[in-house]
Legacy VTK file of the C-alpha trace (Angstrom):
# vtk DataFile Version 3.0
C-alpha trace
ASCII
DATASET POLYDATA
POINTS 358 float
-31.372 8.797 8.111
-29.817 7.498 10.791
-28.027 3.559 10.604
-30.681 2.050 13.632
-33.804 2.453 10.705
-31.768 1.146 7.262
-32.313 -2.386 6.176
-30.834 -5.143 7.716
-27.974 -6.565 5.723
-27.697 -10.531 5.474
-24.702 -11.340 3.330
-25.865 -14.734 2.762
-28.929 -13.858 0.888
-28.962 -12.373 -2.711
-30.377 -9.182 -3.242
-33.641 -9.623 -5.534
-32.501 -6.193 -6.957
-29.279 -7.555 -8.335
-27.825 -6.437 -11.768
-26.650 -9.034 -13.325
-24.343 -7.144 -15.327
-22.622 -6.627 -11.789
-22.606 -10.242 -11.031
-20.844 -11.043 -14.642
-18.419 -7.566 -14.111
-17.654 -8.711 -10.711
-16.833 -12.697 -11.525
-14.572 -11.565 -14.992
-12.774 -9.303 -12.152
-12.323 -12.252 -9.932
-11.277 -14.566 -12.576
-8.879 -12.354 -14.074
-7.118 -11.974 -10.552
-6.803 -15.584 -10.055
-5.752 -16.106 -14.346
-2.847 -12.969 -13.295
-1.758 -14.778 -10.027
-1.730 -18.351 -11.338
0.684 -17.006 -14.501
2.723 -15.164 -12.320
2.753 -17.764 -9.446
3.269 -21.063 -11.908
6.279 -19.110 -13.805
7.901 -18.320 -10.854
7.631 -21.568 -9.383
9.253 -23.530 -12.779
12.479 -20.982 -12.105
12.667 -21.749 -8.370
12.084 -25.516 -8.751
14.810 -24.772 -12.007
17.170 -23.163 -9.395
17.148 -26.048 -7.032
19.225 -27.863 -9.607
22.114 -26.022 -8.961
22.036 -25.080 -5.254
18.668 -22.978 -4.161
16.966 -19.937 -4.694
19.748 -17.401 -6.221
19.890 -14.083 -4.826
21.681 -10.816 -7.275
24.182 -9.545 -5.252
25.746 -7.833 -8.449
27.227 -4.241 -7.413
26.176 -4.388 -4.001
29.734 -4.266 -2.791
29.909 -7.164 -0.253
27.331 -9.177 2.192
24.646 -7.884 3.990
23.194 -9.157 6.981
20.660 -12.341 6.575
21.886 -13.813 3.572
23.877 -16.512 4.700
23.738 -19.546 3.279
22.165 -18.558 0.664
23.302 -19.095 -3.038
24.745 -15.348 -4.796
24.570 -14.440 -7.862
28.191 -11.940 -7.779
29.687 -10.347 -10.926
33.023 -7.643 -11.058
36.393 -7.423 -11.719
38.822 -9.672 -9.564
40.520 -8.150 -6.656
43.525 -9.813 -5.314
44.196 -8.487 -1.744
46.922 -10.872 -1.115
49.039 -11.799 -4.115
50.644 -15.029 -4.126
54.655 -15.823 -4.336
57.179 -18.241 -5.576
59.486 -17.973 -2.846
61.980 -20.208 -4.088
62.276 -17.926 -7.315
60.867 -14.573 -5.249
58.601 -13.514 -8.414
55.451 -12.622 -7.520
52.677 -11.066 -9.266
48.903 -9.828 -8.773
47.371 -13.153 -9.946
44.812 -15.341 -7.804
46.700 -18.442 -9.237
50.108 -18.170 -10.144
52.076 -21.556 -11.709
55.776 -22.492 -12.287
56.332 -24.299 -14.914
59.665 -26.090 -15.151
61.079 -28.002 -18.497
64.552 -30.079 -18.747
66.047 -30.253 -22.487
65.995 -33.925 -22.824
66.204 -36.783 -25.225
63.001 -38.255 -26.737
61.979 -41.655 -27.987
59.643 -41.864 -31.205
58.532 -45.058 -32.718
57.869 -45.070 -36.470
57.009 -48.138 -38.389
58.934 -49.831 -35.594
61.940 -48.081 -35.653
62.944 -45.816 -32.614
64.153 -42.281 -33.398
65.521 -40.360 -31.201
65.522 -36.084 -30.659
66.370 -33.594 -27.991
63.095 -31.020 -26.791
62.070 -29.333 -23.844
59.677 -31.842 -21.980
58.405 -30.880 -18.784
58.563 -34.502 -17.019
62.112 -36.464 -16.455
62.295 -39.021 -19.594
63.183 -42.304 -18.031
65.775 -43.292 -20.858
66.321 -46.558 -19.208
63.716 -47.774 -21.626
64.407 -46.849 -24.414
65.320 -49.031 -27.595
68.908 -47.886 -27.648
69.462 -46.224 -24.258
73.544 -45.937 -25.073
74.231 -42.175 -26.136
70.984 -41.187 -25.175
71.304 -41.268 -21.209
69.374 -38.442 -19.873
70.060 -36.818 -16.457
66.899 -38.148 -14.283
65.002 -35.929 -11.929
64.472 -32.170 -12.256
66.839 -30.025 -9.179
63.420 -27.745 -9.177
59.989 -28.733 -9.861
56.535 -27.131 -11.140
54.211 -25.716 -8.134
51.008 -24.013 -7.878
50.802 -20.867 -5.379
47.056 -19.104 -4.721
46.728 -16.155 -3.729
46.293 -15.278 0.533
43.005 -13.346 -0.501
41.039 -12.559 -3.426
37.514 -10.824 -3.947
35.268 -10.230 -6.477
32.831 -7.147 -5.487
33.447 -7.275 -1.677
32.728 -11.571 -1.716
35.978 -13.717 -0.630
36.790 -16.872 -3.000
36.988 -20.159 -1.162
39.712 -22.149 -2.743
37.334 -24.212 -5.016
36.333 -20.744 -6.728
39.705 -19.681 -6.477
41.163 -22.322 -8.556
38.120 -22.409 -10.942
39.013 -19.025 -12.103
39.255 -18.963 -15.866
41.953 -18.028 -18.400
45.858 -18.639 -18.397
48.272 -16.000 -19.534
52.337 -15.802 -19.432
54.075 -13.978 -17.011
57.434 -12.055 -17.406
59.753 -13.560 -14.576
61.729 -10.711 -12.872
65.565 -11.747 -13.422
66.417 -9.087 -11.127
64.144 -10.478 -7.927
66.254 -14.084 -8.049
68.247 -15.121 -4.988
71.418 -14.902 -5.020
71.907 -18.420 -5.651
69.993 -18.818 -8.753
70.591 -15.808 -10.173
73.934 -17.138 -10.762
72.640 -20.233 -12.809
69.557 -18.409 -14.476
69.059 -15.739 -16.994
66.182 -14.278 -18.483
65.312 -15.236 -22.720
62.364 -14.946 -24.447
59.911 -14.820 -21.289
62.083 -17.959 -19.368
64.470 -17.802 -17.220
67.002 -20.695 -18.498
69.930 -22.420 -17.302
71.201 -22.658 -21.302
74.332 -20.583 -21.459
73.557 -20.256 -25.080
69.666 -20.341 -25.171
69.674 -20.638 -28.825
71.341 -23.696 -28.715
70.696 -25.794 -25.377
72.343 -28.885 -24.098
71.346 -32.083 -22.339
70.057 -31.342 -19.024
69.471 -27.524 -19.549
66.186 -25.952 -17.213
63.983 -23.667 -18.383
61.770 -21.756 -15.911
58.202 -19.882 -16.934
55.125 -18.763 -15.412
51.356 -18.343 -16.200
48.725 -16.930 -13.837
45.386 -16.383 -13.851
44.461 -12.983 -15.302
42.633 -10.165 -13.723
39.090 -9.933 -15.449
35.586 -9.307 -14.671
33.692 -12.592 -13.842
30.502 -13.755 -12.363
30.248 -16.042 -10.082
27.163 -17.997 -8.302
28.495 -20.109 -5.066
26.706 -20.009 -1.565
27.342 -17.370 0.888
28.798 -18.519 4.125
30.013 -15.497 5.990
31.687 -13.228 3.910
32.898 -16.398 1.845
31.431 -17.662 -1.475
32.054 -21.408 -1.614
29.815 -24.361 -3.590
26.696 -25.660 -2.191
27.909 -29.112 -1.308
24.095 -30.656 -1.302
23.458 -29.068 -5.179
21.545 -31.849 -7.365
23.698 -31.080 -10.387
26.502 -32.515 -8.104
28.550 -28.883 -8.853
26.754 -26.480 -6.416
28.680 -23.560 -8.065
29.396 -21.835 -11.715
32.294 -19.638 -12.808
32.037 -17.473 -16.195
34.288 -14.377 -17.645
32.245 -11.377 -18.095
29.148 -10.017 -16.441
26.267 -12.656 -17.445
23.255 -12.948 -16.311
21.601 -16.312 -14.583
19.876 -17.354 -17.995
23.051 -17.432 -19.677
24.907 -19.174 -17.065
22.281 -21.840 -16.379
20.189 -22.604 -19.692
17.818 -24.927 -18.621
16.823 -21.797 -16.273
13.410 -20.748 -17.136
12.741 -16.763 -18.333
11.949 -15.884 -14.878
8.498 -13.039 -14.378
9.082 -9.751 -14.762
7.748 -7.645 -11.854
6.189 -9.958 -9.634
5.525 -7.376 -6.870
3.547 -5.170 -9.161
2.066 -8.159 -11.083
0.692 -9.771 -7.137
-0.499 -6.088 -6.182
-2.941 -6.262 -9.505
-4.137 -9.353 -9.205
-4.823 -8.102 -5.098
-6.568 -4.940 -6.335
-8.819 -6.926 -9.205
-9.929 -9.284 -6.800
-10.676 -6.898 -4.466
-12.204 -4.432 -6.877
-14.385 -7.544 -8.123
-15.760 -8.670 -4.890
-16.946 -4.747 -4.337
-18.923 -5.075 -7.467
-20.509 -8.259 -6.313
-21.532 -6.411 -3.453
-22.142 -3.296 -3.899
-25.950 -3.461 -3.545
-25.527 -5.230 -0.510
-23.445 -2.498 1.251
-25.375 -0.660 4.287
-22.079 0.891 5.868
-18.944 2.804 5.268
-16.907 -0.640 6.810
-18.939 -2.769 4.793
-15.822 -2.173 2.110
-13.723 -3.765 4.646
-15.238 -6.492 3.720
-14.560 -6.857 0.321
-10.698 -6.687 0.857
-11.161 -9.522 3.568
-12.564 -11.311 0.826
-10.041 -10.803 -1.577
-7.418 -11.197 0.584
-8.940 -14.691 1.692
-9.143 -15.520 -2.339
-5.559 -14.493 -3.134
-4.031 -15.411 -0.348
-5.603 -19.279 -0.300
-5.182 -19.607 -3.975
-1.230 -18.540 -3.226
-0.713 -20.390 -0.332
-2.017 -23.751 -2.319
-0.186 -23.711 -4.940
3.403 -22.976 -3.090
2.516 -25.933 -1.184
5.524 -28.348 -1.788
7.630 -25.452 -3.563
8.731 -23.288 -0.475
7.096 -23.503 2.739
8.306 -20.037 3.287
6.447 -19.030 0.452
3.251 -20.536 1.119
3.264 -19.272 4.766
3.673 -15.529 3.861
0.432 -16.673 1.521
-1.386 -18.331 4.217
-0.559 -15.399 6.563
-2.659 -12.878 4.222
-5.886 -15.722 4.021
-5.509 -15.709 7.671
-5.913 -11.648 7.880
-8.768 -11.624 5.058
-10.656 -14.260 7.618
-10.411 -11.121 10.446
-11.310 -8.931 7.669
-14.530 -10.818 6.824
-15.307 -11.395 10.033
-15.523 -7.660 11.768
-18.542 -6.378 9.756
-20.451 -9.654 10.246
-19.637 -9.478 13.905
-20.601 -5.722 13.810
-23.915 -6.113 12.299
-24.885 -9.279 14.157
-23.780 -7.129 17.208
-26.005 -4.158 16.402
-28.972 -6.972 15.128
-29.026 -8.779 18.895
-29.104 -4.870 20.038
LINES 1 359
358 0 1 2 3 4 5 6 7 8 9 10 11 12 13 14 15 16 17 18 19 20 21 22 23 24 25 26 27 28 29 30 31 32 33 34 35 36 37 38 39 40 41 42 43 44 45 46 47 48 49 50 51 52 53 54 55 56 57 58 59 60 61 62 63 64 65 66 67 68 69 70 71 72 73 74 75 76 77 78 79 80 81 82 83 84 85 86 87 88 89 90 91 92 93 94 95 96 97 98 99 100 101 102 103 104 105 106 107 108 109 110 111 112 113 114 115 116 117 118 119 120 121 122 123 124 125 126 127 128 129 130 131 132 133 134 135 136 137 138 139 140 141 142 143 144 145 146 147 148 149 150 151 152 153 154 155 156 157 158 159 160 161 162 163 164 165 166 167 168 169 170 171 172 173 174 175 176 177 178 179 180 181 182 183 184 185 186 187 188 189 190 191 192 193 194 195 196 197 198 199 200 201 202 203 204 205 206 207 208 209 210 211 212 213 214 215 216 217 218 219 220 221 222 223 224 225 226 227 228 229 230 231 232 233 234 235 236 237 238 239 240 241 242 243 244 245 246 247 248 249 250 251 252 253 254 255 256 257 258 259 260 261 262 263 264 265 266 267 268 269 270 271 272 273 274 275 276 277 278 279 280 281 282 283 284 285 286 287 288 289 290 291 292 293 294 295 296 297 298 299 300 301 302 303 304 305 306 307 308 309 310 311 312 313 314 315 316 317 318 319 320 321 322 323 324 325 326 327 328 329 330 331 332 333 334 335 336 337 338 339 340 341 342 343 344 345 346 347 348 349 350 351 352 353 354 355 356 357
């Protein structure tokens, strides 16, 4: 039978013919689209709005071995072992190491002031800041020398990565962990290799180190060690540094191991598994229930196109509402699929009220 002689199709009229087990089949579909997108949507709008606390939206660039193109300034979620390009050096001492922070430490064998019940005592220790022994109780016979010849300095490293992302300073120095380093007695210049020697892991001035005297140096070091960490800092370039405008007034977060984001931020949310697949069901439900609403009303093959206009204009309206105010990216791409179930809808009206003025 050809189309010119079927009935005319007016999809605002009911068909008298109507099952109503299709109408109730065809709603329960609907609704349980809209029940799957609102869970999915709501969930992953508490972890985005969550995220905002500490910087933005976080993107996992775990094992992905560096940046990629369009992710700049946005916050990373990083995690490996650290990789110091650049080691840093004492030059004064030439030691050097592969650390991202290395310190010198530098302690003077001094005398020492303790008050007990009001009576001074007095003791020689290493102390690792001069002892002004002007002010002491009984300063006679406990005179001690005043400031150190050498000091204690911090040296950073010229470069250091962790999977293919450079530390800015700020991450650099909130590496964690301290260990001792081994000083190399044979790497001293000339000129203080002939006042320092290597005992028990410092390089000392004491000519007997078992028994020091007033004014005797003792050198060590302790650097940061090399360890797997995860980091989450924003992205600016190929640099990781914190987000300055972050609400918890940090705008970055440092840990040892590889963690994920719900163990370095708590009061993150569980975020939704799947959300692609989870948005693709609630798409094919609604679509599936709007072609059991009309099914009876369908007169051609293109009729079906529109039931995915309508569900299209469902989901994406419902979507695009409720990321309102959360990301206006978000709603948009929302908004952008209501907009195409509108053209959807509208071709096989415009079709049949073309072929009804014919």
């Amino acid at each position: 039978m050809g189309y010119g002689v079927m009935a005319r199709w007016n999809p605002l009229h009911q068909p008298a013919s109507g099952s109503v087990l299709a109408k109730v089949l065809g709603a329960g579909l609907l609704l349980a689209a809209l029940g799957l997108l609102a869970t999915t949507e709501n969930a992953l709008l508490a972890y985005r709005q969550a995220e905002q606390r500490h910087g933005g939206e976080v993107i996992d660039a775990a094992r992905q071995g560096g940046p990629r193109a369009g992710l700049y300034g946005y916050m990373m979620r990083v995690a490996g072992p650290i990789d110091v390009v650049a080691p840093p050096r004492d030059i004064e001492f030439n030691q050097s190491t592969a650390t991202p922070v290395l310190v010198r430490h530098v302690e003077m064998f001094q005398w020492r002031e303790i008050v007990v019940g009001g009576e001074a005592h007095y003791e020689m220790d290493w102390v690792d800041r001069p002892v002004d022994s002007r002010h002491f109780s009984e300063p006679a016979g406990h005179r001690n020398p005043g400031r150190f010849p050498v000091v204690g300095r911090q040296f950073d490293a010229g470069e250091v990565n962790v999977d293919g992302f450079r530390l800015s300073p700020v991450l650099l120095h909130a590496l964690p962990g301290s260990v001792p380093m081994t000083p190399d007695p044979k790497a001293l210049p000339p000129n203080l290799a002939a006042s320092f020697a290597l005992h028990d892991g410092y390089l000392t001035t004491s000519q007997d180190p078992d028994a020091p005297r007033l004014g005797d140096l003792r050198v060590s070091w302790t650097m940061v060690p090399l360890q797997t960490v995860t980091l989450v800092a924003r992205l600016k370039g190929d640099l990781l540094v914190p987000a300055d405008d972050a609400p918890d007034g940090k705008g970055y977060e440092v840990q040892v191991g590889d963690l994920p984001l719900v163990d370095i931020f708590p009061d993150l949310p569980v975020p939704p598994d799947a959300v692609l697949l989870r948005r693709v069901i609630s798409f094919l439900l609604a679509t599936l229930g709007a072609v059991v609403l009309l099914w009876e009303r369908r007169q051609h093959p293109s009729d079906l196109l529109l039931t995915v206009g309508l569900a299209s204009l469902v989901i994406g309206s419902v979507g695009g509402v409720m990321w309102l105010g959360g990301s206006s990216g978000v709603s948009l791409h929302w908004f952008e699929l209501t907009l195409l179930g509108l053209l959807l809808c509208a071709w096989p009206l415009w079709r049949r009220h073309g072929h009804e003025a014919g």
